[in-house]
DSSP file (Angstrom, degrees, kcal/mol; ACC not computed):
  #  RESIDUE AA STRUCTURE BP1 BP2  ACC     N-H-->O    O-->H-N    N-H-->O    O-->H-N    TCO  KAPPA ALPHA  PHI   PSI    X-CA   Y-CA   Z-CA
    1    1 A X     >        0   0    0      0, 0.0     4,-1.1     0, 0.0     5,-0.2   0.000 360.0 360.0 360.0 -34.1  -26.8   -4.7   -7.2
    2    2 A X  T  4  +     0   0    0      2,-0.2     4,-0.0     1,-0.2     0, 0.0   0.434 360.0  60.0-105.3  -7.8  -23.8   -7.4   -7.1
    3    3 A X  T  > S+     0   0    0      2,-0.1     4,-1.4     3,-0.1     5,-0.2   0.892 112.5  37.9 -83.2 -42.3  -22.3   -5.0  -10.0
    4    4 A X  H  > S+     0   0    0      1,-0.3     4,-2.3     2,-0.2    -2,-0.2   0.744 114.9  49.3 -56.9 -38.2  -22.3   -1.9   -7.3
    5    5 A X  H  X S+     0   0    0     -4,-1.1     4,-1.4     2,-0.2    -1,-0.3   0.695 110.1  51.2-108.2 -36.8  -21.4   -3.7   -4.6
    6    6 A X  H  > S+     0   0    0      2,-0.2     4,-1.7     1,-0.2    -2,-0.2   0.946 118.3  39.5 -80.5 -38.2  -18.2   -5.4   -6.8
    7    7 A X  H  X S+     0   0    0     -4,-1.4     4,-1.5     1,-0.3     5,-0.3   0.807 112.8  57.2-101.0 -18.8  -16.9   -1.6   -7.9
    8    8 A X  H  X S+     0   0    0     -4,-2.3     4,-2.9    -5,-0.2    -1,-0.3   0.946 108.6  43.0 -68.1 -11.9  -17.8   -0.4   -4.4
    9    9 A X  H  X S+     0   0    0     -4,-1.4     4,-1.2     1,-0.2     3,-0.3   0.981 114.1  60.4 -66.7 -66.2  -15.3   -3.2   -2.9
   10   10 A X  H  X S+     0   0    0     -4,-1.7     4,-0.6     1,-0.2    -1,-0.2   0.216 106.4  37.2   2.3 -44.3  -13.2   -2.0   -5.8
   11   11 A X  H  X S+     0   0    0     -4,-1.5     4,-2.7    -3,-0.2     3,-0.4   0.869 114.1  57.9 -82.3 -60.2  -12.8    1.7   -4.8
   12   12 A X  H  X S+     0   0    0     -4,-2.9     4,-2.2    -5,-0.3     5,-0.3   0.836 110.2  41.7 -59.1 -32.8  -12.5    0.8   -1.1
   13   13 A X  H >X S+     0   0    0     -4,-1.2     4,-3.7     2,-0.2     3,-0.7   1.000 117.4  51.3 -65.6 -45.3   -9.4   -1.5   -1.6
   14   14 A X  H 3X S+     0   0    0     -4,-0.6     4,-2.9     1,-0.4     5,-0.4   0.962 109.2  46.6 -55.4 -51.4   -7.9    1.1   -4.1
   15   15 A X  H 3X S+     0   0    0     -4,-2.7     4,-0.7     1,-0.2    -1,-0.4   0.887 114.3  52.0 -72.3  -9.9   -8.3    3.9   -1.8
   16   16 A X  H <X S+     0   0    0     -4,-2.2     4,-2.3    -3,-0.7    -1,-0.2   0.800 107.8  50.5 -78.0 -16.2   -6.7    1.7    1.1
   17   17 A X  H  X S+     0   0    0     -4,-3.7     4,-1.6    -5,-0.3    -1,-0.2   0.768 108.9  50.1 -70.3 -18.7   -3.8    0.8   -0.8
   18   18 A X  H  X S+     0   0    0     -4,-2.9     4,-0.6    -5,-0.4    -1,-0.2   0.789 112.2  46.2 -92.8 -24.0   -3.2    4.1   -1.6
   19   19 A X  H  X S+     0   0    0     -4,-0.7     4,-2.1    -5,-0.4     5,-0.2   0.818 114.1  53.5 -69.1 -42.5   -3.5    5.1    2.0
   20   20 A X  H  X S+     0   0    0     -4,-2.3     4,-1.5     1,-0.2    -2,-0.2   0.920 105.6  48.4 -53.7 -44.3   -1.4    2.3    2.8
   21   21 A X  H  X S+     0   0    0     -4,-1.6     4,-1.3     1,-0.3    -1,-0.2   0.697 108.1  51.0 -78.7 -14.2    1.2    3.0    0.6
   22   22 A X  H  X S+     0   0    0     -4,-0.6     4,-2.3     2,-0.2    -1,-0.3   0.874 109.4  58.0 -86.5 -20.4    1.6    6.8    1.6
   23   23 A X  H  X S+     0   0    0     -4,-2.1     4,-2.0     1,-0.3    -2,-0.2   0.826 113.1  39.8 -70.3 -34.8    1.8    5.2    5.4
   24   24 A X  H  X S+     0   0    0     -4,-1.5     4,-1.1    -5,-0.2    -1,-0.3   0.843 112.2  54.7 -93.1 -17.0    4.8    3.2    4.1
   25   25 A X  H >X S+     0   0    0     -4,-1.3     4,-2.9     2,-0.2     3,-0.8   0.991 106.7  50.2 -68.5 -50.1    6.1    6.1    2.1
   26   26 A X  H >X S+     0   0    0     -4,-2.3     4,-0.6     1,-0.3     3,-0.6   0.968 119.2  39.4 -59.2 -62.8    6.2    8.5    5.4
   27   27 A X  H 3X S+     0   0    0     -4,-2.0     4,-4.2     1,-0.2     3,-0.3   0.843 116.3  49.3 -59.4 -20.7    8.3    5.3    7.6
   28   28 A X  H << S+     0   0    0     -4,-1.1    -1,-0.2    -3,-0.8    -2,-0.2   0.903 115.7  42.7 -97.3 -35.8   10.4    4.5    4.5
   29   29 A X  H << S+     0   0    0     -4,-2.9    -1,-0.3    -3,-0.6    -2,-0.2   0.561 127.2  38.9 -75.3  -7.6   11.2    8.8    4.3
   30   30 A X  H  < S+     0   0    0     -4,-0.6     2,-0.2    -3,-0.3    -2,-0.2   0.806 126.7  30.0 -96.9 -63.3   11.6    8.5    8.1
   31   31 A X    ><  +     0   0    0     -4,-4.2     3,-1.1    -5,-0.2     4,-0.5  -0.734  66.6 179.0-109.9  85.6   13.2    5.5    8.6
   32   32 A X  T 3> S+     0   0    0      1,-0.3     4,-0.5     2,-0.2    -1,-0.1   0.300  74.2  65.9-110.1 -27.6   15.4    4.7    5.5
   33   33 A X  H 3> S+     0   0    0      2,-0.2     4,-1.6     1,-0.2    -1,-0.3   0.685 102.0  55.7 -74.1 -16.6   17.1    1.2    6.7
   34   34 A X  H <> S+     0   0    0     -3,-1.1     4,-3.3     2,-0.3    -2,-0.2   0.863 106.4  47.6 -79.5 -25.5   13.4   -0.3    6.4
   35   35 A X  H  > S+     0   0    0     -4,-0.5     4,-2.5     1,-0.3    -1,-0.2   0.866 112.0  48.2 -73.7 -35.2   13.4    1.0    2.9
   36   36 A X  H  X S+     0   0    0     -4,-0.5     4,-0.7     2,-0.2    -2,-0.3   0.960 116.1  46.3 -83.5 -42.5   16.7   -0.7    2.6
   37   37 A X  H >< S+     0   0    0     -4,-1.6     3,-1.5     2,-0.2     5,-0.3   0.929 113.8  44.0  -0.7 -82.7   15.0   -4.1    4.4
   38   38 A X  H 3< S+     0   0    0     -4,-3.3    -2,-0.2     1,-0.2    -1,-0.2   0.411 111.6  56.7 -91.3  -1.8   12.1   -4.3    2.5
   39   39 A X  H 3X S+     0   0    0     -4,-2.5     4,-1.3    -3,-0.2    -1,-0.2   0.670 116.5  43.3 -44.1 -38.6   14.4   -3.4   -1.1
   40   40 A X  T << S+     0   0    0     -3,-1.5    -2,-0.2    -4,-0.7     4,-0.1   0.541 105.3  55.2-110.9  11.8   16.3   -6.4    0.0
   41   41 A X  T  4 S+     0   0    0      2,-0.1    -1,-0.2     1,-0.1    -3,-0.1   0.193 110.1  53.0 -99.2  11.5   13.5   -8.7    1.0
   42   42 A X  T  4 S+     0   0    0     -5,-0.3    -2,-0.2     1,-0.1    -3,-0.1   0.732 112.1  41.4-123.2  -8.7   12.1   -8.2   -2.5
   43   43 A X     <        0   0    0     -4,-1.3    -3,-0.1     1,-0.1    -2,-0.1   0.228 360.0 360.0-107.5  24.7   15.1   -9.0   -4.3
   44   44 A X              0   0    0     -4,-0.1    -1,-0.1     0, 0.0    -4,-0.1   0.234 360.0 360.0 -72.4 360.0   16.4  -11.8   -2.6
């Protein structure tokens, strides 16, 4: 039971990250200076 319950948490973060990330793909394709932002808050 605490092995099902570990690979369901497991799927549900994956598929929200992946939902997440297409939410930030659509602003970043939208808005293109956030892309340019959050490029330069990760190489800072």
């Amino acid at each position: 039971m605490l092995f099902y319950k570990k690979q369901f948490s497991q799927q549900l973060s994956e598929v929200f990250l992946k939902n997440l990330m297409g939410i930030f793909l659509e602003n970043w394709l939208k808005f293109p200076f956030l892309l340019e932002k959050t490029i330069g808050l990760f190489t800072r």
